[in-house]
C-alpha positions as CSV (number, residue, x, y, z in Angstrom):
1,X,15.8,-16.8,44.1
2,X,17.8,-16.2,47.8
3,X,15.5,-14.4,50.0
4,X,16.9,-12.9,53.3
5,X,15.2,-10.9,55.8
6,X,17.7,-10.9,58.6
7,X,17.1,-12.5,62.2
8,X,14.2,-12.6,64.6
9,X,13.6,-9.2,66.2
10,X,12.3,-7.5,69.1
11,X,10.5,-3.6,69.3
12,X,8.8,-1.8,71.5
13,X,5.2,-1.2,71.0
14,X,4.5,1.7,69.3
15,X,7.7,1.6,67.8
16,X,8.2,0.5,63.7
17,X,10.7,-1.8,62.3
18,X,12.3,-1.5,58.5
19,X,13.3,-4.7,56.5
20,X,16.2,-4.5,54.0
21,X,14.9,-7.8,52.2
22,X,17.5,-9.3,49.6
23,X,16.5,-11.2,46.5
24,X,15.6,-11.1,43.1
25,X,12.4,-11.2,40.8
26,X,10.1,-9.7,39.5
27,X,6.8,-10.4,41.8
28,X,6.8,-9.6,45.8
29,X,4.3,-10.7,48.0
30,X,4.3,-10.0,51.7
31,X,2.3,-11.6,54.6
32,X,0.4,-10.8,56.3
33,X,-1.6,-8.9,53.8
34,X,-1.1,-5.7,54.0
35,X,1.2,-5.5,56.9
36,X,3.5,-3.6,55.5
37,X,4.0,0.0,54.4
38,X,4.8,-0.8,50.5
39,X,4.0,-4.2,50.1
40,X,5.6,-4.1,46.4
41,X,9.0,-3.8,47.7
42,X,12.1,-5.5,49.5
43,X,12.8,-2.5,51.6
44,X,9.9,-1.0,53.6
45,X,8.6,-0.6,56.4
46,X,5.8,-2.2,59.3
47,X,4.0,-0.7,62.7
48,X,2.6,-4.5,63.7
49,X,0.5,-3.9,67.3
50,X,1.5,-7.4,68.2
51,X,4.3,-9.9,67.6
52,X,3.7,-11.1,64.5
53,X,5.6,-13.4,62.1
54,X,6.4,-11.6,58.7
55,X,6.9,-13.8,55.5
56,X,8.0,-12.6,52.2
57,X,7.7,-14.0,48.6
58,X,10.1,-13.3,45.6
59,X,9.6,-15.1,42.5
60,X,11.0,-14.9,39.0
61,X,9.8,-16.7,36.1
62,X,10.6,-20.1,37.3
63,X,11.1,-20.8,41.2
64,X,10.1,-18.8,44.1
65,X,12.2,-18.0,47.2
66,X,10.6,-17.4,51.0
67,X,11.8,-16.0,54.5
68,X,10.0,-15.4,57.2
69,X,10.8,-12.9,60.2
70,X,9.2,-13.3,63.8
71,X,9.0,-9.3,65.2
72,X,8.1,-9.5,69.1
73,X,6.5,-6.3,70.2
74,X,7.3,-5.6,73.7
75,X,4.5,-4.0,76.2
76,X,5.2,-0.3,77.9
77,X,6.2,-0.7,81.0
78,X,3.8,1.6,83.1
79,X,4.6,5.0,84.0
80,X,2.2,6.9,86.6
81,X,3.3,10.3,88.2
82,X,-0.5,10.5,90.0
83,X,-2.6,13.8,89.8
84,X,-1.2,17.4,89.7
85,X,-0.6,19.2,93.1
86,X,-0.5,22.0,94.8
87,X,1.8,23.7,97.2
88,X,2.4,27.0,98.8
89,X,5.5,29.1,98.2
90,X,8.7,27.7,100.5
91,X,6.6,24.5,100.6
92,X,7.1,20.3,99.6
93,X,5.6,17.6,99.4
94,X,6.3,13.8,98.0
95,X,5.8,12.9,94.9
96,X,5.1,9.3,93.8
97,X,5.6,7.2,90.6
98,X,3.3,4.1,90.0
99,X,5.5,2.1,87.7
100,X,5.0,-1.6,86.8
101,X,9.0,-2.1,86.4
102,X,12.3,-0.5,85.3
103,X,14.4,2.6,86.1
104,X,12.8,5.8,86.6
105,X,14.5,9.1,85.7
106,X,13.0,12.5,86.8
107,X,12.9,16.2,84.8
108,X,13.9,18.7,85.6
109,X,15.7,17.7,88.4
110,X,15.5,21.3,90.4
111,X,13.7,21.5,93.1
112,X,13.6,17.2,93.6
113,X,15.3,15.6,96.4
114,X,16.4,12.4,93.8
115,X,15.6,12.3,90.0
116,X,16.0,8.4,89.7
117,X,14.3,7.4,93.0
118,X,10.2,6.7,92.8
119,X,9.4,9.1,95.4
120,X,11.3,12.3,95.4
121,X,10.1,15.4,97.8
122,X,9.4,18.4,95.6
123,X,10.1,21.7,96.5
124,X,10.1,23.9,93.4
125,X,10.8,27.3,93.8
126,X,7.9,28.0,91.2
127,X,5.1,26.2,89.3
128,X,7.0,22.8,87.3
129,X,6.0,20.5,85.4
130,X,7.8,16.8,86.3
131,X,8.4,14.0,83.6
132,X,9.2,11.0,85.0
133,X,10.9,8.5,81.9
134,X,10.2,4.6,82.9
135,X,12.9,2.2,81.2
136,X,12.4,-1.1,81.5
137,X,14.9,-4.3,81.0
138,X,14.7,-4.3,77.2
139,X,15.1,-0.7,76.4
140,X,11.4,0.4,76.1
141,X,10.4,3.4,77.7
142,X,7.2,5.5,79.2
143,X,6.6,9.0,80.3
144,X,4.5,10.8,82.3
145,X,3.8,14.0,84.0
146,X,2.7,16.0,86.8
147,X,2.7,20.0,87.4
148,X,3.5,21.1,91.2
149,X,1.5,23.8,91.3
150,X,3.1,26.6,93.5
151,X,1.0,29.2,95.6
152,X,0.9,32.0,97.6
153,X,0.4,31.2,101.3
154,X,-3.0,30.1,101.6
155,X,-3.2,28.3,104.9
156,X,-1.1,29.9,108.0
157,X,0.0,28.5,111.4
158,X,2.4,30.5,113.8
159,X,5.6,29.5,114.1
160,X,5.0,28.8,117.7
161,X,2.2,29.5,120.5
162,X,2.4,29.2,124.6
163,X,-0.3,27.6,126.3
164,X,0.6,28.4,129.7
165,X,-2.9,30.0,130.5
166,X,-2.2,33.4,130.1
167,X,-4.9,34.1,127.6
168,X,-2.0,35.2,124.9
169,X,-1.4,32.4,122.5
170,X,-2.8,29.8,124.6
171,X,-4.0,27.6,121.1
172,X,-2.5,26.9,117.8
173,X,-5.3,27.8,115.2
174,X,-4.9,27.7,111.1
175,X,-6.2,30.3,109.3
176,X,-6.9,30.6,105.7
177,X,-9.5,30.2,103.0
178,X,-10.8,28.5,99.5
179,X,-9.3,25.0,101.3
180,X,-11.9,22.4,101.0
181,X,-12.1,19.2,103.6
182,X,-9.2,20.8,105.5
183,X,-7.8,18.2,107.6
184,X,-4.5,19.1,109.8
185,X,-2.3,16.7,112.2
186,X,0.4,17.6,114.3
187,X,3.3,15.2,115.2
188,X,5.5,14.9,118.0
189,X,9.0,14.4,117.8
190,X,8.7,10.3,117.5
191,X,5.7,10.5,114.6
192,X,2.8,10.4,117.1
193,X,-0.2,12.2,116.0
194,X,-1.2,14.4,119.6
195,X,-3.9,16.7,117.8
196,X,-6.1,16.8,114.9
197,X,-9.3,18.5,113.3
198,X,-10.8,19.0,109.9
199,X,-13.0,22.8,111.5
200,X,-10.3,25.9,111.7
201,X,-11.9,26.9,114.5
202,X,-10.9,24.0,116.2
203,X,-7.1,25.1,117.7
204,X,-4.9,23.2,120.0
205,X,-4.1,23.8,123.4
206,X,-1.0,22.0,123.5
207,X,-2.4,18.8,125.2
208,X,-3.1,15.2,124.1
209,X,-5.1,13.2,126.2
210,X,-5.8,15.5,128.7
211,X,-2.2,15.5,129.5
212,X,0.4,18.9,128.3
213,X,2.8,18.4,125.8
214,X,6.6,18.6,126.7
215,X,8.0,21.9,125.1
216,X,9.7,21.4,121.3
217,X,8.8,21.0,118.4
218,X,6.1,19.4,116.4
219,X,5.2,19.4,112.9
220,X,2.0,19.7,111.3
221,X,0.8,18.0,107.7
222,X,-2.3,19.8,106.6
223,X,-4.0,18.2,103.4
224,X,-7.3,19.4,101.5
225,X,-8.6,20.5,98.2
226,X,-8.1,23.6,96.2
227,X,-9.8,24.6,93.4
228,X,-10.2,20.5,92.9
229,X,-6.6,19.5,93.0
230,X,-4.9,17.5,96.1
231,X,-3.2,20.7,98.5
232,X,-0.7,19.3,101.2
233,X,1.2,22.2,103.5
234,X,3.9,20.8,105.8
235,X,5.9,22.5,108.7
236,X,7.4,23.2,112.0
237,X,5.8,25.1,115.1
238,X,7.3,25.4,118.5
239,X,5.3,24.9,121.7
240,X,6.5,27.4,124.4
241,X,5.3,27.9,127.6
């Protein structure tokens, strides 16, 4: 008898492929053993881990008929949206896919400042969940997530401080609590870091090397952890004299 299984085939793994085998008789035999959902019949259906080469017997009382079918099962390309974070309300921070290749799509796209770059900034206006979908060359896909965790203010820094000498405002201290290894920089206007301290009681008197700071503005990147997740605050402040 004709036996036909079609052409070689490719899936993704995870993914299952049916056969619509032709031919006539009256005994089926598929390899390799049981490979196959209903190994009795032309039409059924496999889940193979790895690219495997399918063969199917049909014989009648007198001759018997083969095909074979090659299935390639593609890998997954790799889809990492890193650990969940945590922001305070009015707050962002960057986001960052680990991917080993393909196009990346974010959702929901609110509150991201691209949904098919790798690193968007997030800025939700309350707590999201992000998937990020990986497609790679040949149509398989991956997904992944991460929750942006929006807070109440939980580190604060004025908007500004004057240290002229006058005893009023003279340093720039955070204040807040529940923060674990609080770290905070501050930046001047060409990405220079002019002051840093992991101890809130540490504040800045508007000097880097001995030497005061032009007036303008600088921002600050404070990063810790709270309540074991990653928390990153970001911002402006204004140094006045």
């Amino acid at each position: 008898p004709d036996v036909e299984l079609g052409n070689d085939t490719a899936i993704c793994k995870g993914e299952s492929i049916y056969f619509n085998g032709t031919g006539t008789g009256n005994a089926i035999a598929w390899n390799p053993p049981g490979a196959v959902d209903d190994p009795y019949s032309l039409n059924t259906s496999a889940t193979p881990s790895q690219s495997t080469m399918f063969k199917l017997e049909v014989s009648d009382n007198f001759c018997t008929g083969r095909d074979s079918i090659f299935v390639m099962v593609q890998d997954l390309p790799v889809a990492d949206a890193g650990q969940d974070v945590l922001i305070e309300d009015g707050g962002y921070i960057q986001i960052n896919a680990s991917t080993s290749s393909g196009d990346i799509s974010w959702s929901p796209s609110e509150g991201l400042s691209c949904d098919d770059c790798s690193s968007p900034i997030a800025s939700p206006a309350k707590t999201t969940t992000y998937i990020v979908t990986v497609t790679d060359s040949v149509g398989c896909t991956s997904i992944d997530t991460i929750d942006v965790v929006v807070l109440e203010s939980v580190v604060n820094l004025p908007m500004a401080f004057s240290p002229n000498g006058d005893g009023v405002n003279d340093y720039l201290f955070a204040e807040g609590q529940y923060v674990a290894h609080f770290y905070l920089r501050i930046f001047n206007r060409w990405g220079k870091v002019v002051f840093e301290t992991n101890d809130m009681q540490i504040g800045w008197d508007g000097k880097f090397s001995g030497s005061e700071q032009p007036l303008g503005t600088y921002v600050y990147v404070i990063t810790g952890t709270l309540y074991e997740e990653p928390y990153v605050k970001q911002g402006n402040i204004s140094l006045i004299r």
